[in-house]
VEXDREN-2710 file (C-alpha; in Angstrom, 1 decimal):
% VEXDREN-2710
k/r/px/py/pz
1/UNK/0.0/0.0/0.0
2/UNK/1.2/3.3/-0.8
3/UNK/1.4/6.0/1.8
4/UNK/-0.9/8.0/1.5
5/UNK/0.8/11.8/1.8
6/UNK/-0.8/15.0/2.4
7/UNK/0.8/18.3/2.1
8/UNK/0.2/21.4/3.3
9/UNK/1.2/25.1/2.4
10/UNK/2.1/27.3/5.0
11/UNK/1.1/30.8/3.4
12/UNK/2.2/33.5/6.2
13/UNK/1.4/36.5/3.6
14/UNK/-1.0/37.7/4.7
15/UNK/-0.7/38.0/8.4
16/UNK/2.6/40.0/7.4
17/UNK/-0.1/42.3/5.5
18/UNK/-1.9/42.7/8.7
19/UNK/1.0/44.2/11.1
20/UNK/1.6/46.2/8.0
21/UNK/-1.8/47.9/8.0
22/UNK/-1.1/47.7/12.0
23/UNK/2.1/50.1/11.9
24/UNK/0.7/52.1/9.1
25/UNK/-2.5/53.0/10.9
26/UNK/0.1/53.5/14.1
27/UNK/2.0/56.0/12.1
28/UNK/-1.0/57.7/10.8
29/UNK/-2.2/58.0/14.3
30/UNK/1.0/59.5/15.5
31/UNK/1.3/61.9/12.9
32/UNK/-2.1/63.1/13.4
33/UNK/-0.9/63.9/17.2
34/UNK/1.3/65.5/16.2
35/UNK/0.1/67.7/13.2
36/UNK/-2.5/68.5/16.3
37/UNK/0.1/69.9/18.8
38/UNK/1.9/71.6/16.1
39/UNK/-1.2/73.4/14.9
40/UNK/-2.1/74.1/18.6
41/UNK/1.6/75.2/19.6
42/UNK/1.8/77.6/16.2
43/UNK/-1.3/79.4/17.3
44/UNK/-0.2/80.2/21.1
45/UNK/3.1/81.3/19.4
46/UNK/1.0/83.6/16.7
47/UNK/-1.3/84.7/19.5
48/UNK/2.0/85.4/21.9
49/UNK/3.8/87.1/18.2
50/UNK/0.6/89.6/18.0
51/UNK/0.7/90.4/21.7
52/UNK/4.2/91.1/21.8
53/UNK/4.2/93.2/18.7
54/UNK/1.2/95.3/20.1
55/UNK/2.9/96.1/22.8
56/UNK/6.2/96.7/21.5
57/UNK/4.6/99.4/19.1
58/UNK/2.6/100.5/21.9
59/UNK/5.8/100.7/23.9
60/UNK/7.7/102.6/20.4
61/UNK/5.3/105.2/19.4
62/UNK/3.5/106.1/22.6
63/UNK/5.6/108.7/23.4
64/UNK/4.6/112.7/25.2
65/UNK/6.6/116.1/24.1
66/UNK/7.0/118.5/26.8
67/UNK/6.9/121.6/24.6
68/UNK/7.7/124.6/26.6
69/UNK/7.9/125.1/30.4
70/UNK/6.7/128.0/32.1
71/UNK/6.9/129.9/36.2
72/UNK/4.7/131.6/37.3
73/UNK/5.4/133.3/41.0
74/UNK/3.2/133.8/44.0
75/UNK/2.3/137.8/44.6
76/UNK/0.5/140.1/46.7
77/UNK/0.6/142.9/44.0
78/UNK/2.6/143.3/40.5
79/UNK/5.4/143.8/42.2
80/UNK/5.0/142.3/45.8
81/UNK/6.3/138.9/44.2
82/UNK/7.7/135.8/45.6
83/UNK/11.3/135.4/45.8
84/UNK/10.6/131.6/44.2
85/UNK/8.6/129.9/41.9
86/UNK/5.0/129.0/42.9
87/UNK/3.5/127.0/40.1
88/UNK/5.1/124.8/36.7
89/UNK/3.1/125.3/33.5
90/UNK/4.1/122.3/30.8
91/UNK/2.8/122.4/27.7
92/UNK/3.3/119.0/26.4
93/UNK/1.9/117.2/23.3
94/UNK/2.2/113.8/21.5
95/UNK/5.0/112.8/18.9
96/UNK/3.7/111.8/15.5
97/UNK/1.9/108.8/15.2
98/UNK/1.8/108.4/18.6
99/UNK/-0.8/105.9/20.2
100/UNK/-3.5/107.6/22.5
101/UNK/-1.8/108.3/26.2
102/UNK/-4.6/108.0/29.3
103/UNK/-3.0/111.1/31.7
104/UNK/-4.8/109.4/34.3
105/UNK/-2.1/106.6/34.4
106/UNK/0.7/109.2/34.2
107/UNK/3.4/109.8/37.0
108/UNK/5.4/113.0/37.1
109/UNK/8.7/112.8/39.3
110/UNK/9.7/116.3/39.7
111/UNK/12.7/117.4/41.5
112/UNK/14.8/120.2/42.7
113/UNK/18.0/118.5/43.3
114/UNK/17.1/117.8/47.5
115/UNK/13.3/116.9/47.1
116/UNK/11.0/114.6/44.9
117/UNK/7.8/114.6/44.5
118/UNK/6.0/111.8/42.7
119/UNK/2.9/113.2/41.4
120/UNK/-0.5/111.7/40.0
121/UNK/-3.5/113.3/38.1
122/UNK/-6.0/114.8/40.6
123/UNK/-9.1/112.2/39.6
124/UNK/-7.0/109.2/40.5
125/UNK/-7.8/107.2/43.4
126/UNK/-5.4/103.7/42.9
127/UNK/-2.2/105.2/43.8
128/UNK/-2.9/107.0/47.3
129/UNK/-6.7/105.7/48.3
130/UNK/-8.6/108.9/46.9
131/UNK/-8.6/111.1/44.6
132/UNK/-7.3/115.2/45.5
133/UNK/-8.6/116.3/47.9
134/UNK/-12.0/118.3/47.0
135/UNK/-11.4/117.4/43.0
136/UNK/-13.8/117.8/40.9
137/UNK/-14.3/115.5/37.6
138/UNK/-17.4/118.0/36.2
139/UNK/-15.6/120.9/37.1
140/UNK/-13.6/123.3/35.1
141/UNK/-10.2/123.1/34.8
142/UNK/-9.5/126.2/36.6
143/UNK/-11.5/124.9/39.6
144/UNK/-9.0/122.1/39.8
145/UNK/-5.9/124.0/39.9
146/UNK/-7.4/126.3/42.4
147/UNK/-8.1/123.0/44.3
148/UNK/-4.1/122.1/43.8
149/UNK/-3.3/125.1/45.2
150/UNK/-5.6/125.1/47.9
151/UNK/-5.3/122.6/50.7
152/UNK/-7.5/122.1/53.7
153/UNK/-5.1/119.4/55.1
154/UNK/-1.8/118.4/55.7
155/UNK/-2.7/114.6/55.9
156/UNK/-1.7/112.3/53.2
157/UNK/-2.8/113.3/50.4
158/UNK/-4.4/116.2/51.8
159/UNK/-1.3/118.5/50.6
160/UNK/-2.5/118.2/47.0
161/UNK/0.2/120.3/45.5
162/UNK/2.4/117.7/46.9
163/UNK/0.7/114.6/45.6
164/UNK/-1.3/115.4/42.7
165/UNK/-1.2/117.5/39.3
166/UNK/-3.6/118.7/37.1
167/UNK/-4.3/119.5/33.8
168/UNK/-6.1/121.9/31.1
169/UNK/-6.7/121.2/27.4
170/UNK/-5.4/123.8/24.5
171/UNK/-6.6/122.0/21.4
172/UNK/-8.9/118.9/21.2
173/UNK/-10.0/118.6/17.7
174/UNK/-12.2/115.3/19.0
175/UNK/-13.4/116.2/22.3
176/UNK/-11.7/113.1/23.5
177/UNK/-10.3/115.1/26.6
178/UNK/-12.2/116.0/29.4
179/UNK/-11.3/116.7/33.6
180/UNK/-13.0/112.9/34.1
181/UNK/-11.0/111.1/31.4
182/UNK/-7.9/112.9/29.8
183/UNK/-6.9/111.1/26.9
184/UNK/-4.5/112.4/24.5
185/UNK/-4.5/112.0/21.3
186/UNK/-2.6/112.7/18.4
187/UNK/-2.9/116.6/17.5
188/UNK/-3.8/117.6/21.3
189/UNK/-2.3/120.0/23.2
190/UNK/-2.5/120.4/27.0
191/UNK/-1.4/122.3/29.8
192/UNK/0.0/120.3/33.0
193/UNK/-0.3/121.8/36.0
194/UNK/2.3/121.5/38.6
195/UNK/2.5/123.3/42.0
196/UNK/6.4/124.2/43.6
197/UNK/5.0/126.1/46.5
198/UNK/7.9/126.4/48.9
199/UNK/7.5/126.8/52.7
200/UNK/8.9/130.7/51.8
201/UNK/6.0/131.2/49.9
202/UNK/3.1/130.3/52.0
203/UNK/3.1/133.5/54.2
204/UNK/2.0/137.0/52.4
205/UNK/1.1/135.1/49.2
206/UNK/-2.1/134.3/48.1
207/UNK/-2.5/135.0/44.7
208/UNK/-1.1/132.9/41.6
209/UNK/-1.5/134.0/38.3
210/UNK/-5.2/135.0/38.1
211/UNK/-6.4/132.7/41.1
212/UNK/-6.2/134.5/44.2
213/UNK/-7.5/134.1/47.8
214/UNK/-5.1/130.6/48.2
215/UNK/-4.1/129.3/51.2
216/UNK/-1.5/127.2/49.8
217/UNK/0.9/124.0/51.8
218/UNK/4.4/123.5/51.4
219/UNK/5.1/121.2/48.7
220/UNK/8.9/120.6/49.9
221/UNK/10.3/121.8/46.2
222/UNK/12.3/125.1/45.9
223/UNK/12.6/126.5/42.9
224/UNK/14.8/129.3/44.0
225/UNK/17.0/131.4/41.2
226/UNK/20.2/129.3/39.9
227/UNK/18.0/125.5/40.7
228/UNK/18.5/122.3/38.6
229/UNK/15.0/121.0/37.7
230/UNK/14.6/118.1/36.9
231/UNK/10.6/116.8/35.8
232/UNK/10.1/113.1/34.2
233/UNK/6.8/112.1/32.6
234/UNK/6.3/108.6/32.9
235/UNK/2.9/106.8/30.9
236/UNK/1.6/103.4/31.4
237/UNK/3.0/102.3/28.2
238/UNK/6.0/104.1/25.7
239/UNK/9.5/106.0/26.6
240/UNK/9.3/108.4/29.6
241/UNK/10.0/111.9/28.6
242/UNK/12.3/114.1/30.3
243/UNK/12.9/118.1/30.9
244/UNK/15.8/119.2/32.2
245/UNK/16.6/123.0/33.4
246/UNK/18.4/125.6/35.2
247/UNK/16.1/128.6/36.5
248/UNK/17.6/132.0/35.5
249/UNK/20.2/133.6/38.4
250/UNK/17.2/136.4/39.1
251/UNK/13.7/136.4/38.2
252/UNK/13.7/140.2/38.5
253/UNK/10.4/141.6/37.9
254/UNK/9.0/139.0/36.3
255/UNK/5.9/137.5/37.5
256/UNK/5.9/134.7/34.5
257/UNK/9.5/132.9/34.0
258/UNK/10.3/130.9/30.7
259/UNK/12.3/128.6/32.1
260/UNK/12.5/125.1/29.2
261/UNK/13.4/125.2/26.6
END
């Protein structure tokens, strides 16, 4: 009798076709992940890239321009005058293509080589607890600076002149400036107001420019004759802006001093 013989293939094809689609569909998945957390880590970095460049711009081109600096001096009569000066008149404007700049946020260091004040805009309330003393926002702007020079206190901040500065608009083409919110923009003009009352000048005095019947505090700053001013305009975003000055030897006469530039 013959044997009777079977044989049998062993085809392994086609589980080698299934780990195949296995590590293809693994790859697939895995470069899906990660297409994912590159799309999702290029849009933080866009989002971060737009941020940053807002801010440096904003940081660039917000920039103020003190334009001319004025003294005026305390008096009795034309010529019963204070021997120092009483009150700082800036002028001060925005460079070209400068973003809007909220006064507001704005601190002004001002010194006379032994004292410095760091001073805020009268309607602020974040940097001392209130705003100056008897400020108000619906007022004129002349009413405020009679209120900077006229304190009823010499608690914290009741010495306005000592803590606080105001301001009055020149040109506002937009009406975007007001006593509540002073917002620059491009094209205005203002008038910062900034009160140097020395100790000297309290008795006798009581008059300043056209505001009279002032009873002024000490604001710790002399501006005598031959003093190195120094004033620094600092924004909540851009370059501070600096004004440097020597007063003249004498102020003779003179109840308004041109003292920058």
């Amino acid at each position: 009798m013959k044997a009777n013989k079977r044989f049998f293939n062993v085809d392994t094809s086609a589980q080698v076709g299934i780990g195949t689609l296995i590590i293809f569909i693994a790859m697939v998945l895995v470069a899906a992940v990660a297409a994912a957390v590159l799309i999702q880590t290029s849009g933080t970095l866009q989002q971060k890239a737009q941020s940053t460049g807002k801010e440096a711009t904003q940081e660039v081109s917000s920039n103020l321009m003190v334009k001319t600096i004025e003294g005026i001096r305390a008096k009795n009569t034309s010529t019963d005058l204070a021997g120092n000066i009483s009150l700082l008149k800036l002028k001060v404007g925005l460079n070209v293509g400068s973003s809007p700049v909220d006064l507001n946020q704005v601190v002004i260091s001002v010194t006379d080589g032994t004292t410095t004040n760091n001073l805020i805009y009268g309607n602020n309330e974040q940097t001392y607890g209130s705003i100056m003393q008897d400020f108000d926002a619906t007022a004129s702007a002349s009413t405020n600076l009679n209120k900077l020079l006229t304190s009823n206190s010499t608690g914290d901040p009741g010495n306005n002149g000592k803590y606080f500065f105001t301001v009055e608009k020149i040109r506002d083409e937009d009406g975007s400036f007001s006593q509540d919110e002073p917002v620059m923009n491009t094209g205005d003009l203002i008038i910062v107001y900034i009160s140097t009352v020395a100790s000297g000048d309290i008795t006798g005095y009581t008059t300043v420019g056209s505001l009279s019947g002032l009873t002024t505090l000490d604001t710790g700053l002399v501006v005598s004759p031959r003093t190195a001013v120094s004033i620094v305009l600092t924004p909540e975003a851009g370059a501070a802006t600096s004004a440097d000055f020597v007063t003249p030897s004498s102020y003779g006469t003179l109840e308004t001093v041109q003292l920058y530039p």
